[in-house]
C-alpha positions in Angstrom: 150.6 86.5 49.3 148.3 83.8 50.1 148.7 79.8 50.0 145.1 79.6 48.3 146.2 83.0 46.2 145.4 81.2 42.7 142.4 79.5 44.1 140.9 82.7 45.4 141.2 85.0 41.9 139.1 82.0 40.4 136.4 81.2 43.2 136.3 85.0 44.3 136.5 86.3 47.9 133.0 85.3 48.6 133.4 81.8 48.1 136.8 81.5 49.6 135.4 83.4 53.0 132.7 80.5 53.2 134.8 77.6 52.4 137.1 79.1 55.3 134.4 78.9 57.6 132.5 75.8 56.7 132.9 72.3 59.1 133.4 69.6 56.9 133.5 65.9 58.3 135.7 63.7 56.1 134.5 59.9 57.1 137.6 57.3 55.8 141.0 58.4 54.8 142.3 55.9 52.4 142.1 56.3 48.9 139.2 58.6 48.4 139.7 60.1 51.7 143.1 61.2 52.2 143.0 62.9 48.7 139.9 64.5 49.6 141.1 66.2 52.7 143.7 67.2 51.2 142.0 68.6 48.4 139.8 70.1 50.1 142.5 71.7 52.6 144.5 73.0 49.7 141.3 74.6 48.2 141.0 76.4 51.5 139.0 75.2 53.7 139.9 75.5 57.6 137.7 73.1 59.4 138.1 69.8 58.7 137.6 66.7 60.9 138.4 63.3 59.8 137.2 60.1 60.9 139.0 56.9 59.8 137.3 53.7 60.8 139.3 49.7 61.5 138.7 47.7 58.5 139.9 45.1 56.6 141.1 42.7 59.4 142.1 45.7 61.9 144.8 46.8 59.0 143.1 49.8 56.7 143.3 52.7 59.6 147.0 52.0 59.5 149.3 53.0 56.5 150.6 50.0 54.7 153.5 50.0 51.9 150.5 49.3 49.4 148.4 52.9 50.5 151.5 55.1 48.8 150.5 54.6 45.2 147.3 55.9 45.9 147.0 57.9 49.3 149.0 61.0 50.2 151.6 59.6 52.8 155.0 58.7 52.7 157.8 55.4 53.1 158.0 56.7 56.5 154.5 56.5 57.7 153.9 52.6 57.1 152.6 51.7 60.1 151.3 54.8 61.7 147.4 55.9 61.6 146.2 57.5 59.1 143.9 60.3 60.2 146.9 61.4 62.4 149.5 61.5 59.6 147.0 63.2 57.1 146.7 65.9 59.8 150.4 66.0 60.5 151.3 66.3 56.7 148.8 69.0 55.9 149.8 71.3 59.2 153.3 71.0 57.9 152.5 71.7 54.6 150.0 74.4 54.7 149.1 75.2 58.6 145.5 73.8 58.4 144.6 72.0 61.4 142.6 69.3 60.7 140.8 67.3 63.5 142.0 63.7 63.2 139.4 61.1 65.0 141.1 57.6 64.9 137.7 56.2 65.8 135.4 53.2 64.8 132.0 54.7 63.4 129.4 53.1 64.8 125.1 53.7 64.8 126.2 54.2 68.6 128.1 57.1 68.1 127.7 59.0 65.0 126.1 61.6 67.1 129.2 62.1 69.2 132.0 61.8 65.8 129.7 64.1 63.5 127.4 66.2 65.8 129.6 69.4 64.5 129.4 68.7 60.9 127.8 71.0 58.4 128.3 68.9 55.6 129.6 65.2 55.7 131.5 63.3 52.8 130.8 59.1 53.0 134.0 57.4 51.5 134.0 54.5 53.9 134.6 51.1 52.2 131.7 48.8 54.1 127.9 48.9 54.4 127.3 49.5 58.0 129.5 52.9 58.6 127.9 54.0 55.0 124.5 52.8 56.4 125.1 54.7 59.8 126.4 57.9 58.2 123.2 58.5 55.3 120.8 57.5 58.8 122.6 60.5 60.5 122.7 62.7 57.9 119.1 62.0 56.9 117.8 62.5 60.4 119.4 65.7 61.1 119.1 67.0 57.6 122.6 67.2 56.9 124.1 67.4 53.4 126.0 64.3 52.6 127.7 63.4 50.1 129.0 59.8 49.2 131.8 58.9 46.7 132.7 54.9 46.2 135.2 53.1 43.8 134.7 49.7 41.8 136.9 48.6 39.1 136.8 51.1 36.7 133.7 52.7 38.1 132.8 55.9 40.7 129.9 57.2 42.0 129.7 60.5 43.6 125.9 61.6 45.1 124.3 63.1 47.4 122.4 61.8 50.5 118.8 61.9 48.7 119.4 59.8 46.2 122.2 57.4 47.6 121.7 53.6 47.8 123.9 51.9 50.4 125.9 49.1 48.4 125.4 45.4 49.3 127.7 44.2 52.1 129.1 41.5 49.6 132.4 43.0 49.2 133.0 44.9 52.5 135.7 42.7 53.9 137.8 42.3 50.4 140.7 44.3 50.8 142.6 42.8 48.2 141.0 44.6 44.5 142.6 46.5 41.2 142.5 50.5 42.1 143.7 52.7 39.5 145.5 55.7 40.7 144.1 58.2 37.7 140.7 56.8 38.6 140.7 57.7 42.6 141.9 61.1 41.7 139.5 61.7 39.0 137.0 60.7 42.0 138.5 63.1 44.0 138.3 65.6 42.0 135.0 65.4 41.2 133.9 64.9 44.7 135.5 68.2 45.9 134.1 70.2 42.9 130.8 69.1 43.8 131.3 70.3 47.7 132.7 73.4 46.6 130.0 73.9 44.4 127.3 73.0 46.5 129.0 75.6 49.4 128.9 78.4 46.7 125.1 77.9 45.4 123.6 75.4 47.2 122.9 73.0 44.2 123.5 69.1 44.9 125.4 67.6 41.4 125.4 64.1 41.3 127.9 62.1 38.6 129.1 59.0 37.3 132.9 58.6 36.5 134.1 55.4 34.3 138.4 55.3 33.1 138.2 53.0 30.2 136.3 55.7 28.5 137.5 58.4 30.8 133.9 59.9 31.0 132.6 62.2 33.7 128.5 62.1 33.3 126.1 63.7 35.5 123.9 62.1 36.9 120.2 62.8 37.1 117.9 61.0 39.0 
């Protein structure tokens, strides 16, 4: 029987063959990132790369005691890198191989870390990688997709319509995250890819947790 058995009687061999098949670039994998790939993984999709950039003082693209309330990893990983450990985790778990990039994204090279993608999902947490990524994507006329946290507030929208946040907060690393609200995000976010795989339509929402409303977003 199949790992994505339950998954496949509800999206239908159609959509499970091109989720299978599709290159997906994953760019951050903290909060929102991790859980993505996973997510996404676990849904079944079979190429994924994943591209963590140094933030936050040099500290975020290593796993730290306070990432294991609301990333995937484990006691055992503090001090490792992310991407690598996400990759490890999810080959043990279910044999997907995801392409871990421990690299810095740059406007220098986001040709050479996303030149394969055939979709790209923004979760970084500064302006100039988010900035770099929608450039790219815009450019080449690659589907993006962006999904960003504040307080009790997410965002998830496509490249189009996506305005790169002021820099203002890029370097606090210190700020209230509530787990049910990152996966709520997540969630979302990976509906939205698996949707827009399976009919090509671009859904843009607005998640808030005090209210725990999901609202699309029309603009």
């Amino acid at each position: 029987m199949s790992i994505f058995f339950h998954e496949q009687l509800y999206r239908t061999n159609a959509v499970m063959a091109k989720l299978k098949d599709y290159p997906v670039t994953i760019c951050g994998a903290g909060a929102l990132g991790a859980n993505i790939t996973e997510n996404l993984a676990r849904s079944g999709f079979d190429k994924l790369t994943v591209i963590d950039r140094d933030a936050c003082g040099g500290r975020s693209h290593r796993i730290e005691e306070r990432n294991l309330s609301t990333q995937p990893y484990y006691r055992s990983d503090v001090g490792a890198f992310k991407a690598k450990i996400l990759a490890n985790n999810l080959y043990r778990a279910i044999g997907t191989k995801v392409d871990a990039k421990t690299k810095e994204l740059t406007p220098a090279n986001t040709t050479q870390l996303l030149k394969d993608s055939q979709l790209i999902i923004d979760v970084f947490d500064n302006s100039v990688a988010r900035q770099a990524v929608k450039d790219y994507a815009e450019q080449l006329s690659i589907p993006c997709l962006h999904a960003g946290l504040s307080a009790d507030y997410a965002e998830v929208i496509w490249n189009d319509v996506y305005r790169v946040p002021s820099e203002v907060n890029d370097d606090v690393c210190d700020y209230p995250l509530a787990r049910n609200l990152v996966m709520l995000t997540v969630a979302v976010a990976c509906e939205a890819i698996i949707s827009f795989i399976a009919t090509a339509e671009q859904r843009n929402f607005t998640i808030t947790l005090k209210d725990l409303t999901v609202q699309s977003l029309f603009l």
